[in-house]
C-alpha positions in Angstrom: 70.0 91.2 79.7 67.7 90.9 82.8 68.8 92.4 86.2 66.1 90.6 88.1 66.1 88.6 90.3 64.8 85.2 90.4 61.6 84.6 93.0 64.4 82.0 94.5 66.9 84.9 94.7 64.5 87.3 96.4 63.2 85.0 98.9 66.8 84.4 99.9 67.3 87.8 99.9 64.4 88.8 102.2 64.8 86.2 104.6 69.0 86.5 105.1 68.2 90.6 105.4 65.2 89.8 107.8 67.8 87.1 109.8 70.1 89.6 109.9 67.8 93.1 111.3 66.2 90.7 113.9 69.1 88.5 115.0 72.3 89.7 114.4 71.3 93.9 114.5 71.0 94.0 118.6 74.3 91.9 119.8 76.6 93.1 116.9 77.9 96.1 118.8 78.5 94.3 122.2 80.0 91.2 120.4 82.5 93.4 118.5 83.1 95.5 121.7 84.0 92.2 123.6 85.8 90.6 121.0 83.0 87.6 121.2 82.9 84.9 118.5 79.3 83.9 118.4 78.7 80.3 118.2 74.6 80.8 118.7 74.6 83.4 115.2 76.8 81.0 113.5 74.7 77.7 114.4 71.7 80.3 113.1 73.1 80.7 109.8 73.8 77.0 109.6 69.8 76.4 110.2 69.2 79.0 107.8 70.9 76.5 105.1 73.7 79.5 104.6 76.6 77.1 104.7 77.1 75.2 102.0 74.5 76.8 99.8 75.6 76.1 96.3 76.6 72.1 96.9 74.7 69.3 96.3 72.2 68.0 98.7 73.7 64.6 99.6 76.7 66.6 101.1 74.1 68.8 102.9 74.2 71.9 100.5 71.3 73.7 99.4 72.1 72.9 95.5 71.8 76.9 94.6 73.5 79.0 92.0 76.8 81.3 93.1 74.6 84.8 93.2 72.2 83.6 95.8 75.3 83.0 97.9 77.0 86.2 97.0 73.3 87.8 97.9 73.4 86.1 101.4 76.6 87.4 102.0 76.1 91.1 101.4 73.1 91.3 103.1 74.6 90.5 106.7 77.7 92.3 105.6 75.0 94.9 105.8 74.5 94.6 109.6 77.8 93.3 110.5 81.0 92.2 109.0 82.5 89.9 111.5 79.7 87.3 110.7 79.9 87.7 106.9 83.5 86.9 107.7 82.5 83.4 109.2 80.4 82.9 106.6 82.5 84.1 103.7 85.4 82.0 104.8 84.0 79.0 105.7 81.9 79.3 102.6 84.7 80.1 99.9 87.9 79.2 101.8 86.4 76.3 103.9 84.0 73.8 102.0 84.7 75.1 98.6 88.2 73.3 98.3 86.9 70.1 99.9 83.8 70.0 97.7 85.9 70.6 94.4 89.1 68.8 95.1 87.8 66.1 97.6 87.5 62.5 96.7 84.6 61.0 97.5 85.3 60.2 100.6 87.0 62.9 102.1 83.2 64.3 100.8 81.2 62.2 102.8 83.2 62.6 105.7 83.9 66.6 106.1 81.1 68.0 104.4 77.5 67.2 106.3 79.1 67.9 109.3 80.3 71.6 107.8 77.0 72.5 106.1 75.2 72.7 109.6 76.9 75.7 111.1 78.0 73.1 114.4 81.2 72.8 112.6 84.0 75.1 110.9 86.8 74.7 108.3 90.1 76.8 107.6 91.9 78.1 104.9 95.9 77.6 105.3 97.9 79.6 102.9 98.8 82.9 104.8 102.4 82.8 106.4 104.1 85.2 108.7 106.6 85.5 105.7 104.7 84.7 102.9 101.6 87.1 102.1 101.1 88.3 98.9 104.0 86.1 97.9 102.0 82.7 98.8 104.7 80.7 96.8 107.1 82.1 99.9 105.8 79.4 102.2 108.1 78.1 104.5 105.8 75.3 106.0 106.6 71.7 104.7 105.6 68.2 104.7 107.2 65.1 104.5 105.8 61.7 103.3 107.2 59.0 105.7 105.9 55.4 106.9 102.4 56.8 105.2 102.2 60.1 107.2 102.8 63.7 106.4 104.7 65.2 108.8 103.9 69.0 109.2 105.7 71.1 110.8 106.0 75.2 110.2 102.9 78.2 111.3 100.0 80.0 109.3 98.7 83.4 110.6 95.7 85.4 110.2 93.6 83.0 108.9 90.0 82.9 109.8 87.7 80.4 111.4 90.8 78.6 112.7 90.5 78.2 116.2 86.9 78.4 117.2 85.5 75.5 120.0 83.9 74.3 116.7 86.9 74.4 113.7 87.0 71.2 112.9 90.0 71.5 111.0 92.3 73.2 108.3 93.2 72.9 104.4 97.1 73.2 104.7 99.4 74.1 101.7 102.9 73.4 102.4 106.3 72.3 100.5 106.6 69.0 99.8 109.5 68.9 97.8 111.8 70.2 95.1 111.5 69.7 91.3 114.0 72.1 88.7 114.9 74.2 91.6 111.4 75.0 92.4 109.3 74.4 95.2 106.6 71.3 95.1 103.5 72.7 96.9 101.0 70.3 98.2 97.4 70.7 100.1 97.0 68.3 103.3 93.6 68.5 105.7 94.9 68.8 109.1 92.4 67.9 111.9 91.9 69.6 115.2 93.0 67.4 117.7 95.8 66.3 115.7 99.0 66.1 118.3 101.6 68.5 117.1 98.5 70.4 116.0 98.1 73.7 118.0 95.8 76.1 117.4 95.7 79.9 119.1 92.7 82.8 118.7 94.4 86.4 118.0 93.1 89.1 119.8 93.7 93.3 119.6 91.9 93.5 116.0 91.1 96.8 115.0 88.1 95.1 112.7 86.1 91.8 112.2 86.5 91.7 116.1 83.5 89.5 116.4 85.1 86.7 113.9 87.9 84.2 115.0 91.2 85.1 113.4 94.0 82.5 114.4 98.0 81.5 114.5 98.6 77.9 113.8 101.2 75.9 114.5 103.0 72.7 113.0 105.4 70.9 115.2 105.9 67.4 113.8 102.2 66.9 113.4 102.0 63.6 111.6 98.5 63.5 109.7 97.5 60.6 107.4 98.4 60.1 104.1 95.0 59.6 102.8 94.7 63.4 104.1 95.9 64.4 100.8 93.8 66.7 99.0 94.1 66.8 95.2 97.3 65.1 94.3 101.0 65.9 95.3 102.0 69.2 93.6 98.6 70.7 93.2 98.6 72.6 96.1 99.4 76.1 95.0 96.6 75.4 92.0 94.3 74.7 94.6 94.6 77.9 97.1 94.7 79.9 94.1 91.9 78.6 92.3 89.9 78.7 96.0 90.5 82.3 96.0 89.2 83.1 92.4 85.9 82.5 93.8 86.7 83.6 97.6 87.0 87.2 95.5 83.0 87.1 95.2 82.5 86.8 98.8 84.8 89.6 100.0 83.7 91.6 97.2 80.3 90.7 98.7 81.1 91.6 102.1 82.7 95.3 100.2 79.1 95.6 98.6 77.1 94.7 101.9 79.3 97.2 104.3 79.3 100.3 101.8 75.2 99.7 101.6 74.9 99.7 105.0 77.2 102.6 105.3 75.3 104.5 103.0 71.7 104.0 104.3 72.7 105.0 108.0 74.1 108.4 106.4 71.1 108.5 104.3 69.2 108.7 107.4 71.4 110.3 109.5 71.1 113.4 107.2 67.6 113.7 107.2 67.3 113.6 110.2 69.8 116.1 111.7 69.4 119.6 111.3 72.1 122.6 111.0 71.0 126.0 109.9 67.8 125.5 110.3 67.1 122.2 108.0 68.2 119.1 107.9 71.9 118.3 106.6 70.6 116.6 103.6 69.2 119.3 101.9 72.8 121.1 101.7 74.3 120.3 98.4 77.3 119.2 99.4 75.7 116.3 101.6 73.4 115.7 98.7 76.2 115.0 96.2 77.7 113.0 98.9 75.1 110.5 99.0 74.4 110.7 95.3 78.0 109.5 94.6 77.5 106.6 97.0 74.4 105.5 95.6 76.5 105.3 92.5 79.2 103.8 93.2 77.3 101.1 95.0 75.1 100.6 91.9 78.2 99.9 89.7 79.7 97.9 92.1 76.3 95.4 92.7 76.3 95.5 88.8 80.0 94.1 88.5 80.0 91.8 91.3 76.4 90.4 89.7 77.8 89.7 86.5 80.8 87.7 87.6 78.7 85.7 89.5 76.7 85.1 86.7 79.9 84.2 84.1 81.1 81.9 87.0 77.4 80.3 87.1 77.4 79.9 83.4 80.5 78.5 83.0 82.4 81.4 81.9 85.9 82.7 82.7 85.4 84.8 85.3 88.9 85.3 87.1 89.3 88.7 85.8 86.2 90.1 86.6 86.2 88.2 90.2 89.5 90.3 90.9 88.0 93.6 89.5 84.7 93.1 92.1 86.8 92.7 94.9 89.2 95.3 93.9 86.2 97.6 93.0 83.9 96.7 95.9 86.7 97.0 98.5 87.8 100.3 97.4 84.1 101.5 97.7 83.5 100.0 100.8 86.6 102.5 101.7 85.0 105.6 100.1 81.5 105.1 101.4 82.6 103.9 105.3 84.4 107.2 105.1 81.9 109.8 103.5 79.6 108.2 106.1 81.5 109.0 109.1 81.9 112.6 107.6 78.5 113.3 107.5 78.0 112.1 110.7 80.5 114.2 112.2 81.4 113.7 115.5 78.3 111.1 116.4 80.6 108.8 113.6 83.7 108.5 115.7 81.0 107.1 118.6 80.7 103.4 119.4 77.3 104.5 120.1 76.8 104.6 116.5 77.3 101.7 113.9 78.8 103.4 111.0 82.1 103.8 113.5 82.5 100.0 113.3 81.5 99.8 109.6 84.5 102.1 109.2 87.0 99.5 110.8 85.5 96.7 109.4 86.0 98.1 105.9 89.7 98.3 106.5 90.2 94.6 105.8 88.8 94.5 102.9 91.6 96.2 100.7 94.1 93.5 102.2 92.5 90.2 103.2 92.6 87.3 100.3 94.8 89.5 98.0 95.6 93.1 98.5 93.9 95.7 96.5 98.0 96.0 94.4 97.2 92.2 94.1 93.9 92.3 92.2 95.5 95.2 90.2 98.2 92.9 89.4 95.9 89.7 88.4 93.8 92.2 86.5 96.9 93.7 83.9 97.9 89.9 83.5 94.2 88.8 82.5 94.4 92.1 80.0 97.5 90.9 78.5 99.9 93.5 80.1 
């Protein structure tokens, strides 16, 4: 076995971690204070060839391997978790079903355009009623005169109403076969008429990151807007989340690292009784447990990215990373905080808003029962 790193994978490293202390470090307080999406950091990451990263070049993609991606991500989960969400999502959720279940077309046409960070793609599976349950959808579309007529709402999904989404990948129920629903994936366009999209505001995390409500009301889309074939749909969001697991376990990985070293340093640098905090045993233990945990959870999450990259099975082992780095991120966010005291429940002091922002984690693209769930199948429960 060899845990190093490639040259490739370190240079990507150093330079996302470098982006991330010089350009995203200074505004990522007053942007998550504000509630600011921010167009400049996400055209940055775009230049910095972070979007699209593992597809082929003639589609604009960086042709890398799935842990160079998982790398970028937890490093500027490290600084800020609102845009790891942007890039997570638009990575995993966005381009990923596009570039696997596109024709060649659809291809040429969304993907460029997606790789540059000027434009943004959504994920359409959540539902008011339908969460965990994702077969619960209650959004449907008809095929008539060669349209697809949508017409129902999605909610909390990210990336879906920015000046710059150019769209969404919708699943909705096209029909009935047995008694069971027929799910189907259809690319709705911004713009579309019947087509509305609104920002969601109030969010106790990820404030910096655009969380949306769409609607459907007869929006007629063309029927070459079909992705994958009639009845795939519910393959497709699911398989699109097997690997959106990395990313979030990613952004679990980057928060509780960035957790940790501002309690590392916090700690040595206040003093109680004489000497700093980090000398006392139980802050010492603290902080040796995180280190820890973090250390097995880089180790898990590494090693599905390298099954997926080999060709491997990796489902289970995606849902154990994100289950494992999400309930980390939790236990790290909140030791933090402790040892911080009272300066950690400060917005003067980042570790408050790593704690929020770690919140999601346990919930967003499957809930921490979820992976649990997925997990007991794969081990033949």
């Amino acid at each position: 076995m060899d845990f190093e790193l490639t040259e490739e994978q370190q240079l990507i490293k150093d330079t996302v971690r470098d982006f991330a202390e010089r350009e995203i470090k200074p505004v990522a307080g007053e942007l998550d204070e504000n509630a600011e999406f921010s167009y400049p950091l996400t055209k940055r990451m775009g230049e910095l060839g972070l979007f699209g990263m593992t597809l082929p070049e003639k589609y604009g993609g960086q042709e890398l391997d799935t842990l160079s991606y998982i790398i970028a991500v937890e490093e500027i989960a490290r600084i800020d978790g609102s845009q790891a969400a942007t890039l997570a999502a638009h990575n995993s959720l966005g381009i990923s079903p596009l570039f696997e279940y596109g024709n060649e077309e659809q291809k040429m046409k969304y993907l460029p355009q997606l790789c540059t960070g000027e434009a943004l793609w959504s994920f359409g599976l959540t539902e008011p009623s339908a969460g965990s349950d994702s077969r619960g959808s209650k959004t449907t579309a008809v095929l008539k005169n060669d349209e697809w007529i949508i017409n129902g709402s999605k909610i909390f999904i990210t990336n879906g109403s920015a000046d710059i989404t150019k769209g969404c990948t919708v699943q909705a129920v096209s029909g009935e076969k047995g008694g069971k629903k027929i799910f189907t994936t259809i690319l709705a366009e911004t713009g579309t008429p019947g087509f509305t999209q609104k920002t969601m505001h109030g969010k106790m995390m990820w404030r910096a990151s655009n969380t949306s409500e769409l609607y459907f009301d007869d929006c007629r889309v063309p029927q070459e807007n079909l992705l994958g074939k009639i009845g795939e749909g519910s393959h497709i969001m699911l398989q699109t989340l097997d690997g959106g697991r990395l990313s979030i376990a990613a952004m679990g990985l980057g928060n509780a690292q960035g957790a940790y070293e501002m309690a590392l340093a916090y700690a040595k640098e206040r003093k109680q009784f004489g000497k700093p905090i980090s000398k006392f045993q139980i802050n010492a233990f603290k902080l040796a447990d995180m280190a820890l945990k973090i250390e097995l959870a880089r180790n898990l999450l590494y090693k599905a990215c390298w099954l997926k990259d080999n060709g491997k099975p990796y489902g289970k082992e995606a849902a154990m990373s994100k289950l494992y780095c999400s309930e980390i991120a939790k236990e790290v966010s909140d030791e933090a905080v402790q040892i911080h005291g009272g300066y950690g429940l400060m917005k003067d002091y980042d570790v408050e808003r790593f704690y929020r922002d770690q919140r999601l984690l346990q919930i967003g693209e499957g809930t921490s029962e979820i992976q649990r769930i997925v997990i007991s199948r794969l081990i033949g429960c």
